[in-house]
Biotite code that builds the C-alpha atoms (Angstrom):
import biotite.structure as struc

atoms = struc.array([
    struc.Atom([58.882, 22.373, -60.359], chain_id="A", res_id=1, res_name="UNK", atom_name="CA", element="C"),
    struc.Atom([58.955, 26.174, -60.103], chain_id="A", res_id=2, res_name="UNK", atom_name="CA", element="C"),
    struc.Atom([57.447, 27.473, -57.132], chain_id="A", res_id=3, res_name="UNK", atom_name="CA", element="C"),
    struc.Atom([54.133, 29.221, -58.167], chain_id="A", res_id=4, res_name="UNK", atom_name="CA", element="C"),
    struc.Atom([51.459, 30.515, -56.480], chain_id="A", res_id=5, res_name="UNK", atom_name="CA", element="C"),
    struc.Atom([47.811, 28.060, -57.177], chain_id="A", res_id=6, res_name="UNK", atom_name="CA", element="C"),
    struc.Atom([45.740, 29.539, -54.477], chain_id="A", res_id=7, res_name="UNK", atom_name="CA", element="C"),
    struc.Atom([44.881, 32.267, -52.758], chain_id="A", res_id=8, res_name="UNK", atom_name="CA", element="C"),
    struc.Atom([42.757, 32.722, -49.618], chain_id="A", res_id=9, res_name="UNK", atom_name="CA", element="C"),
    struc.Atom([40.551, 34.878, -47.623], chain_id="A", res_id=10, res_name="UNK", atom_name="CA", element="C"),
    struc.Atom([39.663, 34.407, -44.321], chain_id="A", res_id=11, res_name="UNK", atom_name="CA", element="C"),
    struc.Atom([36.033, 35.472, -43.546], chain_id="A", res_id=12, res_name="UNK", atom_name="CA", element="C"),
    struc.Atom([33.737, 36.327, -39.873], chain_id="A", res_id=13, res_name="UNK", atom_name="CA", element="C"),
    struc.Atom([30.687, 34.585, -42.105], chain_id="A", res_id=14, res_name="UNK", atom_name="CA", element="C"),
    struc.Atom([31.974, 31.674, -44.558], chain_id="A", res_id=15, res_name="UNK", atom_name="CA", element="C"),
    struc.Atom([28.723, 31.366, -46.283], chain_id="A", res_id=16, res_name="UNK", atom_name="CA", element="C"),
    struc.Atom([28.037, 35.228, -46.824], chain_id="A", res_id=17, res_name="UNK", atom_name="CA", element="C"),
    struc.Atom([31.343, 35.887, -48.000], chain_id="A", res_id=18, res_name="UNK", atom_name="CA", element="C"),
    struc.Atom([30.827, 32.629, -50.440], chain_id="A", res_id=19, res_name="UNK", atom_name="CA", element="C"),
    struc.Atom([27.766, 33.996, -51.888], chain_id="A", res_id=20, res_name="UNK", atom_name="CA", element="C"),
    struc.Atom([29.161, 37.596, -52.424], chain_id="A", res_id=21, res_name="UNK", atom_name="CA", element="C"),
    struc.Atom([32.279, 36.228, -54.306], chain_id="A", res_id=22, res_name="UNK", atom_name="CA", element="C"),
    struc.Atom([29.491, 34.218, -56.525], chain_id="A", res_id=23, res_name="UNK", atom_name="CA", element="C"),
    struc.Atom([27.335, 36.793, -56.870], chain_id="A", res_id=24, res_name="UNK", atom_name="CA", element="C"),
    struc.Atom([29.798, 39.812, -57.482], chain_id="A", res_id=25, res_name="UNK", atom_name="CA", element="C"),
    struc.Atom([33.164, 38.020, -59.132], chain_id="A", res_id=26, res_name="UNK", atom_name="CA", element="C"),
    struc.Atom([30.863, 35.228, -60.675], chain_id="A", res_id=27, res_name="UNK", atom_name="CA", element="C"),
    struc.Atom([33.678, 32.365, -58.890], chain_id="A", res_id=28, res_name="UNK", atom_name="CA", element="C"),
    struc.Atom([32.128, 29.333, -58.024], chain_id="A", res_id=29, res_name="UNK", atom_name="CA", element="C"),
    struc.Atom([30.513, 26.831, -56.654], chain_id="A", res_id=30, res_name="UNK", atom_name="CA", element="C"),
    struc.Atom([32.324, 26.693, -53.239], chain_id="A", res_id=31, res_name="UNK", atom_name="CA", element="C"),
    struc.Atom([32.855, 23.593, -51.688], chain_id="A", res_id=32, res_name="UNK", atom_name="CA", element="C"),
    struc.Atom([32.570, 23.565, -47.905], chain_id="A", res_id=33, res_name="UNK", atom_name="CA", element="C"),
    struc.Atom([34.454, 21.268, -45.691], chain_id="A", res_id=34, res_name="UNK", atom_name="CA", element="C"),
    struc.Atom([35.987, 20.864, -41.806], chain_id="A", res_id=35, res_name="UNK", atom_name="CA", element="C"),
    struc.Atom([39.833, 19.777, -41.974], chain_id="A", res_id=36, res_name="UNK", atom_name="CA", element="C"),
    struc.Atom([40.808, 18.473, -38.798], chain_id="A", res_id=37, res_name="UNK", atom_name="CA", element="C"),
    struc.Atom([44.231, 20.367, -37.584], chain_id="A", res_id=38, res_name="UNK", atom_name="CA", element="C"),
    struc.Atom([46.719, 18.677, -34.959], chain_id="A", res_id=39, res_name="UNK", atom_name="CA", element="C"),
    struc.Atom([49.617, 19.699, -32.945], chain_id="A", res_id=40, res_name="UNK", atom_name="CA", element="C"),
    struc.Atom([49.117, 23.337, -33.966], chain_id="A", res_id=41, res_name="UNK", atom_name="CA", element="C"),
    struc.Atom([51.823, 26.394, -32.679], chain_id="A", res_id=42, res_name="UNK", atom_name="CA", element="C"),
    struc.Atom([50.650, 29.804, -33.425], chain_id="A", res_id=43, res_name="UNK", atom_name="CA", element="C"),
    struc.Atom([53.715, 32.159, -32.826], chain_id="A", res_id=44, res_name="UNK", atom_name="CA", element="C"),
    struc.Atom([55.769, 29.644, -30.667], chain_id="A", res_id=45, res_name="UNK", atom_name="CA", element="C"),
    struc.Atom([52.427, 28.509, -28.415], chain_id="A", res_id=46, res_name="UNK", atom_name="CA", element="C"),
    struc.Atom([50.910, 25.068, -28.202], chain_id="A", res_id=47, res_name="UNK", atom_name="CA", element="C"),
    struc.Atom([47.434, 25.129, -29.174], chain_id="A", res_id=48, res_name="UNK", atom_name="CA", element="C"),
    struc.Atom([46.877, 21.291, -29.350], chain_id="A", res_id=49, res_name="UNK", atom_name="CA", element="C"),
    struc.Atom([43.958, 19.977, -31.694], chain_id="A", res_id=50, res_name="UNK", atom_name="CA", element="C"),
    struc.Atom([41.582, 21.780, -33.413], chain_id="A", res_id=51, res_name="UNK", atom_name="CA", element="C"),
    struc.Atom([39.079, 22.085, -36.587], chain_id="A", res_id=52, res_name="UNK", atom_name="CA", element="C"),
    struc.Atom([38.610, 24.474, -39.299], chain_id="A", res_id=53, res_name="UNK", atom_name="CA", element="C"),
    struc.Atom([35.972, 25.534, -41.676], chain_id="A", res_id=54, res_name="UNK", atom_name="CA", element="C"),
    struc.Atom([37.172, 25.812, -45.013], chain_id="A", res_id=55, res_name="UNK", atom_name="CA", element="C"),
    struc.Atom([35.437, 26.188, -48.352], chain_id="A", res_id=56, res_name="UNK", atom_name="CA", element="C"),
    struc.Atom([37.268, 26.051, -52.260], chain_id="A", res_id=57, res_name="UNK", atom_name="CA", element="C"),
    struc.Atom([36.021, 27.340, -55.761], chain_id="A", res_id=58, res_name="UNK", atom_name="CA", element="C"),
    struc.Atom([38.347, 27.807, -58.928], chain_id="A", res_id=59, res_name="UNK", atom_name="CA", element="C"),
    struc.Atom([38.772, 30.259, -61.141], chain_id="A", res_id=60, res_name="UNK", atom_name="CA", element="C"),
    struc.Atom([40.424, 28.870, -64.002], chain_id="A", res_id=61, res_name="UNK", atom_name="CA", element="C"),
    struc.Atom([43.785, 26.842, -62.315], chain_id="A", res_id=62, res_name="UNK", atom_name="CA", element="C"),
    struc.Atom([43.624, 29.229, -59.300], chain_id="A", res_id=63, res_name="UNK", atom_name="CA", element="C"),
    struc.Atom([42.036, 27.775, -56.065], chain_id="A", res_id=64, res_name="UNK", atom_name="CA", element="C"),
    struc.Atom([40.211, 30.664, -53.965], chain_id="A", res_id=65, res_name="UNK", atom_name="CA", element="C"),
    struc.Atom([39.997, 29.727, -50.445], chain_id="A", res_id=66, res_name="UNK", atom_name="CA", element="C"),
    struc.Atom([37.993, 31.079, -47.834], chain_id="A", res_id=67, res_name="UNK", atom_name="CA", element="C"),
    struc.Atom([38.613, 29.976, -43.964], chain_id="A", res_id=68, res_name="UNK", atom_name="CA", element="C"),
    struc.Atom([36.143, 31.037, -41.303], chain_id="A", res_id=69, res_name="UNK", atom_name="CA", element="C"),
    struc.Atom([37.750, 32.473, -38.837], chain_id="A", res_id=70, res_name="UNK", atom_name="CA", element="C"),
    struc.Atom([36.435, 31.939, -35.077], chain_id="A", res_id=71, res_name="UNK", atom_name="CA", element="C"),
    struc.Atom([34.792, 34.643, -33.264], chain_id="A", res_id=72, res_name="UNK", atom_name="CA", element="C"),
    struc.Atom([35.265, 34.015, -29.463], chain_id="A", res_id=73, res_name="UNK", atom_name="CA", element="C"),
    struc.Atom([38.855, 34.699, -29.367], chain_id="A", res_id=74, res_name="UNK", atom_name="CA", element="C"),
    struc.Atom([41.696, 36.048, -31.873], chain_id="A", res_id=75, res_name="UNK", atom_name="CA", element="C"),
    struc.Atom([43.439, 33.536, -33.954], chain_id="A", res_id=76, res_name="UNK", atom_name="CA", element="C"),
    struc.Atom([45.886, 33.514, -36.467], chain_id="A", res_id=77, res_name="UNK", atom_name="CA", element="C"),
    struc.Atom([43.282, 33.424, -38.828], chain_id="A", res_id=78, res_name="UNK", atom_name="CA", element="C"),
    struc.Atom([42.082, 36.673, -37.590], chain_id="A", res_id=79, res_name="UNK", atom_name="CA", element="C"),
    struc.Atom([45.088, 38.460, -37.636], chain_id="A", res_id=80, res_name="UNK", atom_name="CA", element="C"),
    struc.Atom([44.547, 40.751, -40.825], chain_id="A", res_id=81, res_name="UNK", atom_name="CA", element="C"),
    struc.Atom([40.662, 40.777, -40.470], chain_id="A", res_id=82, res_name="UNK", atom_name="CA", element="C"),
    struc.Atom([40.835, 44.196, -38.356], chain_id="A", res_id=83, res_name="UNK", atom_name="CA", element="C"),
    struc.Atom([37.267, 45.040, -38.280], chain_id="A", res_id=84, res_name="UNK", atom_name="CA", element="C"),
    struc.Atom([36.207, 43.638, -41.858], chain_id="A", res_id=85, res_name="UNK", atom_name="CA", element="C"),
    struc.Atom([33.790, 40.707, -42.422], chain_id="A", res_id=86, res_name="UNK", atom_name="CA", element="C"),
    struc.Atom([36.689, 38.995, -44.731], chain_id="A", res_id=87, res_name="UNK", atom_name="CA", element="C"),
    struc.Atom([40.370, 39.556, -45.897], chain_id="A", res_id=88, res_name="UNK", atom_name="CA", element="C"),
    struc.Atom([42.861, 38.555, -47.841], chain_id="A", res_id=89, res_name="UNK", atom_name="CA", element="C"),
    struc.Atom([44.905, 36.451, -45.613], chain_id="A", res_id=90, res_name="UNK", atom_name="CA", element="C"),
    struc.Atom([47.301, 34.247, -47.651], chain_id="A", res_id=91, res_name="UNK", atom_name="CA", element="C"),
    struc.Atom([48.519, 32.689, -51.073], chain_id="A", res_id=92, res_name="UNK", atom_name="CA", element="C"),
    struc.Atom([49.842, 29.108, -51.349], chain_id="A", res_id=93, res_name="UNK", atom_name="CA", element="C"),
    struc.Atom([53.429, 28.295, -52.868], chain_id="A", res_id=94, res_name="UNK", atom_name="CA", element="C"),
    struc.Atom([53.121, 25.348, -54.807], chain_id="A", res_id=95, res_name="UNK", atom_name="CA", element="C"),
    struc.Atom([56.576, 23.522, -54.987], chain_id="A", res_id=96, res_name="UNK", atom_name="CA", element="C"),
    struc.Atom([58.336, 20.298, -54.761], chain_id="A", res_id=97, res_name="UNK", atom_name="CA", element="C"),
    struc.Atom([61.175, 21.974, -52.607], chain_id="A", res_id=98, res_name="UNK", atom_name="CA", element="C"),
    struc.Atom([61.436, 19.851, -49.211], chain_id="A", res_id=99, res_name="UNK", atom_name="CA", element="C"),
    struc.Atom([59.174, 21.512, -46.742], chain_id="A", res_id=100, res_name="UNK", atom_name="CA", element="C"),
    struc.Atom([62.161, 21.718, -44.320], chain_id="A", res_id=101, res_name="UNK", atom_name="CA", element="C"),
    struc.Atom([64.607, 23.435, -46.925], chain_id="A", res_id=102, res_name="UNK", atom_name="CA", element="C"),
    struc.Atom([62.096, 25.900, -47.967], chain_id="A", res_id=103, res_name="UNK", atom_name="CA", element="C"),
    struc.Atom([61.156, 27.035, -44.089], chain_id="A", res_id=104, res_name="UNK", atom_name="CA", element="C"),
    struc.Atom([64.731, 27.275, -43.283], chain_id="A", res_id=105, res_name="UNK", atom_name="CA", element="C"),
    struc.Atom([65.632, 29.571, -46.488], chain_id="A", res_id=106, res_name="UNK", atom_name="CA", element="C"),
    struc.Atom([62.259, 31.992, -45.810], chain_id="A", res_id=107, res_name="UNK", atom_name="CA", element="C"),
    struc.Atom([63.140, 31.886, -41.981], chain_id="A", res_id=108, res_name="UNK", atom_name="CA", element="C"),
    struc.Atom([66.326, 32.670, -42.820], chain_id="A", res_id=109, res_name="UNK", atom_name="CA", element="C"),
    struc.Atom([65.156, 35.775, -45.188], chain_id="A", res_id=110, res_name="UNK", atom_name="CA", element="C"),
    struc.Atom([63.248, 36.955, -42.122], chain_id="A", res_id=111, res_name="UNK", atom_name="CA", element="C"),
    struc.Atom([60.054, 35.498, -42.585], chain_id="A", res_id=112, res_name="UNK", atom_name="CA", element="C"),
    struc.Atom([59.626, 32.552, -40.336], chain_id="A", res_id=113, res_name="UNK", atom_name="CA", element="C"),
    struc.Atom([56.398, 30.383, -39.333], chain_id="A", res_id=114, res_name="UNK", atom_name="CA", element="C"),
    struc.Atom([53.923, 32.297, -38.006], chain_id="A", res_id=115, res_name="UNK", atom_name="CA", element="C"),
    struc.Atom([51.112, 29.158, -37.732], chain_id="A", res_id=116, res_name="UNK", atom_name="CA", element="C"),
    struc.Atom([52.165, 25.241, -38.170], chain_id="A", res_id=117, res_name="UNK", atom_name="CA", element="C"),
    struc.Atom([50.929, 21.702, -37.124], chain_id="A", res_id=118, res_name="UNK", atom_name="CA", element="C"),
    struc.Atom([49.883, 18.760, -38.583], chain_id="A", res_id=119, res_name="UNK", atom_name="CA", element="C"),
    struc.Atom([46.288, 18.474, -40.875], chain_id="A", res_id=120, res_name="UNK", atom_name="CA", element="C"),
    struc.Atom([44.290, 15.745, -42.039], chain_id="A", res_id=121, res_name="UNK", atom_name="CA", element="C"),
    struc.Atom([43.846, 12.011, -41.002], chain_id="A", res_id=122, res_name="UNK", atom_name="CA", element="C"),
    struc.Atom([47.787, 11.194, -42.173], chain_id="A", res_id=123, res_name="UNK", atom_name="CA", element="C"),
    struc.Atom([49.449, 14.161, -40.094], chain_id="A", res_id=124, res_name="UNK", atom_name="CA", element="C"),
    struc.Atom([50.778, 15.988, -43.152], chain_id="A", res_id=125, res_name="UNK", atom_name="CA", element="C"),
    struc.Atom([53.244, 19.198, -41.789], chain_id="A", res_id=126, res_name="UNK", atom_name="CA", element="C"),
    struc.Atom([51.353, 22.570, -42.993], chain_id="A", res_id=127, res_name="UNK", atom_name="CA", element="C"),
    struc.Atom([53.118, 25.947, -42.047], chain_id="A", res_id=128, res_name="UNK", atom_name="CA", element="C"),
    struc.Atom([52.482, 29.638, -42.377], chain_id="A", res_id=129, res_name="UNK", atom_name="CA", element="C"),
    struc.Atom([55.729, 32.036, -43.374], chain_id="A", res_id=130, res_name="UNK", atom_name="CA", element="C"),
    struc.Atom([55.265, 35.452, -42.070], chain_id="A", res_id=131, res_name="UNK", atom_name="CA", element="C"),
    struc.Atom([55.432, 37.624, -44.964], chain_id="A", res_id=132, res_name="UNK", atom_name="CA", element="C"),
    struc.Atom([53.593, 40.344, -43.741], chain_id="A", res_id=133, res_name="UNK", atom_name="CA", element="C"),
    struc.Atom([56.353, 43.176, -43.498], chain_id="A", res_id=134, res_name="UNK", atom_name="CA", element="C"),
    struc.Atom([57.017, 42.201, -47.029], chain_id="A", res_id=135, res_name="UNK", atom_name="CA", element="C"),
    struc.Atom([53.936, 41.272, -48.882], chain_id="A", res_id=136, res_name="UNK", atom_name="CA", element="C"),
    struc.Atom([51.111, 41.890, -46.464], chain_id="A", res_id=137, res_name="UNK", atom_name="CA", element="C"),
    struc.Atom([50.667, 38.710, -45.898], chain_id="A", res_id=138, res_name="UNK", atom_name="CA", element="C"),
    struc.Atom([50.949, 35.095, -45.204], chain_id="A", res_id=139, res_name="UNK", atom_name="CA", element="C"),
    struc.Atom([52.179, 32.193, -47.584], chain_id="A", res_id=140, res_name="UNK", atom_name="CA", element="C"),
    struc.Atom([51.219, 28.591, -46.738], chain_id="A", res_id=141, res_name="UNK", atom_name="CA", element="C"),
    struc.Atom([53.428, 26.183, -47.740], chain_id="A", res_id=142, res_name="UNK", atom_name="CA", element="C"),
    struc.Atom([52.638, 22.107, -47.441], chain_id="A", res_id=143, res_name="UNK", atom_name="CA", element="C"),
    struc.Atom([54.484, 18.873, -47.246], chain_id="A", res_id=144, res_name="UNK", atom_name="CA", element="C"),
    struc.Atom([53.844, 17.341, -50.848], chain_id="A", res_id=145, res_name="UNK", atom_name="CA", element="C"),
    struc.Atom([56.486, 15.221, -51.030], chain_id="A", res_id=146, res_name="UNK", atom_name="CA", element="C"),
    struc.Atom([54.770, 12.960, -48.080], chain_id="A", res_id=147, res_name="UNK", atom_name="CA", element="C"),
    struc.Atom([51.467, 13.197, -49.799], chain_id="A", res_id=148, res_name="UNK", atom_name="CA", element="C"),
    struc.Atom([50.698, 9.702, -51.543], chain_id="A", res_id=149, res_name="UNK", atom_name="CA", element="C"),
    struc.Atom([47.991, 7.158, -51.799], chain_id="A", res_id=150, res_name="UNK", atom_name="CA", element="C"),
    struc.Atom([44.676, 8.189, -49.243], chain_id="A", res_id=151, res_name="UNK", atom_name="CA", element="C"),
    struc.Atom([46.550, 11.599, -48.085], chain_id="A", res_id=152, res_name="UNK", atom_name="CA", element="C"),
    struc.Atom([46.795, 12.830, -51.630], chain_id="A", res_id=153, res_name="UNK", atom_name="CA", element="C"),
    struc.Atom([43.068, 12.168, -52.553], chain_id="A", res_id=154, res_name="UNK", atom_name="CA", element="C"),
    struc.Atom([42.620, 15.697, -52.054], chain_id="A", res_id=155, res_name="UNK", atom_name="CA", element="C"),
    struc.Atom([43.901, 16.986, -55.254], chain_id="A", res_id=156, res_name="UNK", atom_name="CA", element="C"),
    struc.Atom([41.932, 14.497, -57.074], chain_id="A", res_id=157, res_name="UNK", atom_name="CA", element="C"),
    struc.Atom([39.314, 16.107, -55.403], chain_id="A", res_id=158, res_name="UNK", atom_name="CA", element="C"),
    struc.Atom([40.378, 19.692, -56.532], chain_id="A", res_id=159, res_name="UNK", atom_name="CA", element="C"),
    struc.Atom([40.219, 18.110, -60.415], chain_id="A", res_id=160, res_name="UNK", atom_name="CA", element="C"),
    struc.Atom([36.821, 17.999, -59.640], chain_id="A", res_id=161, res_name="UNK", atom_name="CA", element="C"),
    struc.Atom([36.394, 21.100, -58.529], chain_id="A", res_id=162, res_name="UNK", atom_name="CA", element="C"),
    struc.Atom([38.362, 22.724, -61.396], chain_id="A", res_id=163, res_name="UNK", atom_name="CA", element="C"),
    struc.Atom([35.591, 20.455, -63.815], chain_id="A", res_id=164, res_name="UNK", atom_name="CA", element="C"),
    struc.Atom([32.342, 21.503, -61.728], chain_id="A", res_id=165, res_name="UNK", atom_name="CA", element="C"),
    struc.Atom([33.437, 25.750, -61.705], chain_id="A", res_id=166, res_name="UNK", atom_name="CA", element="C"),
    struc.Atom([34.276, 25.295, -64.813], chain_id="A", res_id=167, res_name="UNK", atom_name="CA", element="C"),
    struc.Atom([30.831, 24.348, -66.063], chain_id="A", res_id=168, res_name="UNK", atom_name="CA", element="C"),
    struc.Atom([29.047, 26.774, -63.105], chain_id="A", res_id=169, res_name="UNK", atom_name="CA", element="C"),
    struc.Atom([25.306, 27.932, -64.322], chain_id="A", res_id=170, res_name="UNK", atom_name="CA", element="C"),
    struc.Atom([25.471, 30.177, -61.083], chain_id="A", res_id=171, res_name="UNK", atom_name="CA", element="C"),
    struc.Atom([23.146, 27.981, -59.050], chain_id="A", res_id=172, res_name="UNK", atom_name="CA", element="C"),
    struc.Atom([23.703, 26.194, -55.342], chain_id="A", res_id=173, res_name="UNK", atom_name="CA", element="C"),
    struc.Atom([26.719, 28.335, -55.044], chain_id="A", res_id=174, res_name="UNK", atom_name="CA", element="C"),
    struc.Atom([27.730, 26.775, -51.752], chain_id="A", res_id=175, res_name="UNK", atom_name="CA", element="C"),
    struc.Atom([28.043, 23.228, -51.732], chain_id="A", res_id=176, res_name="UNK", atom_name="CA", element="C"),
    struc.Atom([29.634, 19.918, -49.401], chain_id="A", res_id=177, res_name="UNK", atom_name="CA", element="C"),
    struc.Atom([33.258, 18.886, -50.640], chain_id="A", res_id=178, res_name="UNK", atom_name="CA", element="C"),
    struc.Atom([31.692, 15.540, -50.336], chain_id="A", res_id=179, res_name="UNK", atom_name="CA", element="C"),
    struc.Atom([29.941, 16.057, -53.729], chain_id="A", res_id=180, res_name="UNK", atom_name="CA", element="C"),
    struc.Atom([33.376, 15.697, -55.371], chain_id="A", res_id=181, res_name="UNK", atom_name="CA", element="C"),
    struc.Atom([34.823, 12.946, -52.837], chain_id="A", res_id=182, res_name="UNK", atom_name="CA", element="C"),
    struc.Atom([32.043, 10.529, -54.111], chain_id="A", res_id=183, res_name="UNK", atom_name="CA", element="C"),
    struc.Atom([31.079, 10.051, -50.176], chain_id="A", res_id=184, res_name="UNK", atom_name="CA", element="C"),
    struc.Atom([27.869, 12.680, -48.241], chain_id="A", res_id=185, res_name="UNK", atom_name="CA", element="C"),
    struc.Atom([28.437, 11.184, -44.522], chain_id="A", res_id=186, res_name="UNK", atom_name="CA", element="C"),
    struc.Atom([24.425, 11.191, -43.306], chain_id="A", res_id=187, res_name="UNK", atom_name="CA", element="C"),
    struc.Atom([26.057, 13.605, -39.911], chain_id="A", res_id=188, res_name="UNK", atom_name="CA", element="C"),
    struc.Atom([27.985, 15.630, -42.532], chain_id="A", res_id=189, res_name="UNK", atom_name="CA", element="C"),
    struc.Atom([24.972, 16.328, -44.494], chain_id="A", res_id=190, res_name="UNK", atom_name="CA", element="C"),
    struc.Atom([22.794, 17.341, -41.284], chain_id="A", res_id=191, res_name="UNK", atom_name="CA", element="C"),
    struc.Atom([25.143, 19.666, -40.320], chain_id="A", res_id=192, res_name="UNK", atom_name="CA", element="C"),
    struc.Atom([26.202, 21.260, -43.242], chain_id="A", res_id=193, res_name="UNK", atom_name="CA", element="C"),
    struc.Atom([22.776, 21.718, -44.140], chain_id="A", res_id=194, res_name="UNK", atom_name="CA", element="C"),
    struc.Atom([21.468, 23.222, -40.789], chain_id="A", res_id=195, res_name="UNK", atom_name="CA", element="C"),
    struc.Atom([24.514, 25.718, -41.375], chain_id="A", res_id=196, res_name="UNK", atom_name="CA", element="C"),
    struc.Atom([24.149, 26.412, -44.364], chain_id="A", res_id=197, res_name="UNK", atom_name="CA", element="C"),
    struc.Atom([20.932, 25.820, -45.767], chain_id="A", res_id=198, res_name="UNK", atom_name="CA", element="C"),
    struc.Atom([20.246, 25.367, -49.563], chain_id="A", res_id=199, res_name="UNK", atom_name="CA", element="C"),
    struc.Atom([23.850, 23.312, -49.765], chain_id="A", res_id=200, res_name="UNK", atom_name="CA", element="C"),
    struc.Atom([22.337, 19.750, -50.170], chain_id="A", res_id=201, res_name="UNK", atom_name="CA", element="C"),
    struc.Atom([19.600, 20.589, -52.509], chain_id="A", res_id=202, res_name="UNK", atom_name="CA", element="C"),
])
């Protein structure tokens, strides 16, 4: 496959505001909100450990939009091009069936090397971040495909969904639980979302 780009993200200092504005303004959604569990994480050579990140998806057509919230007691990589804004473009994804290893080596080796990495998801799939900044102005994510079968790859069966559901968007409940499209609302999932962001469940 040729490497193209299917996604591009934002990260955001208010998820659900920044959700709503894209809706309102650009007319893209729903969004789907979800927390992806993150292991073994390295930002810029440190060990972070374990960690949890709020992430929400709409499509536009074949292209995913992404927004991540980024956290506000500290800086993060996923504040690093936020400056003082409530959101930013942050990254694009780079979807190819290169080996993950191959593909960091010959960006590394170009001068761009992984800025954020670790391991996401129940089945410890390798996720990385190439620092494209001096170039682009920004990040690309790149993910371990070729390991992604069976349970681990449910998520793109999930994005089908998505693709089917923005598709057909009236404009109404514009932020909404990823669980809608996995076919499973955990009760805890649903409490929380819906304290955060309320409306979501309706």
């Amino acid at each position: 496959m040729t490497p193209r780009v299917t996604q591009v993200c934002y990260t955001t200092r208010d998820i659900e505001a920044t959700a709503k504005a894209i809706a309102a303004i650009d007319g893209i959604g729903p969004f789907f909100c979800a927390e992806v569990p993150q292991q073994n994480l390295v930002y810029r050579d440190r060990r972070l450990g374990n960690g949890r990140v709020q992430v929400a998806f709409a499509y536009k057509g074949d292209l995913q939009y992404e927004l991540i919230q980024a956290p506000s007691d500290a800086p993060s990589f996923y504040t690093e091009l936020l400056g003082d804004r409530r959101e930013a473009f942050h990254h694009t994804y780079l979807s190819s069936d290169e080996d993950y290893d191959a593909l960091v080596a010959r960006y590394t080796a170009a001068g761009e090397p992984l800025a954020y990495w670790g391991t996401a998801g129940d089945h410890g799939i390798r996720f990385g971040f190439l620092d494209a900044t001096a170039r682009l102005g920004h990040f690309i994510e790149t993910l371990e495909t070729r390991k992604m079968s069976g349970p681990s790859a449910e998520i793109f069966t999930y994005y089908e969904r998505m693709k089917v559901v923005c598709a057909q968007w009236d404009g109404q409940r514009p932020i909404r639980l990823l669980a809608e499209v996995a076919g499973v609302a955990p009760a805890a999932d649903l409490t929380r979302i819906a304290r955060e962001h309320p409306g979501s469940t309706e």
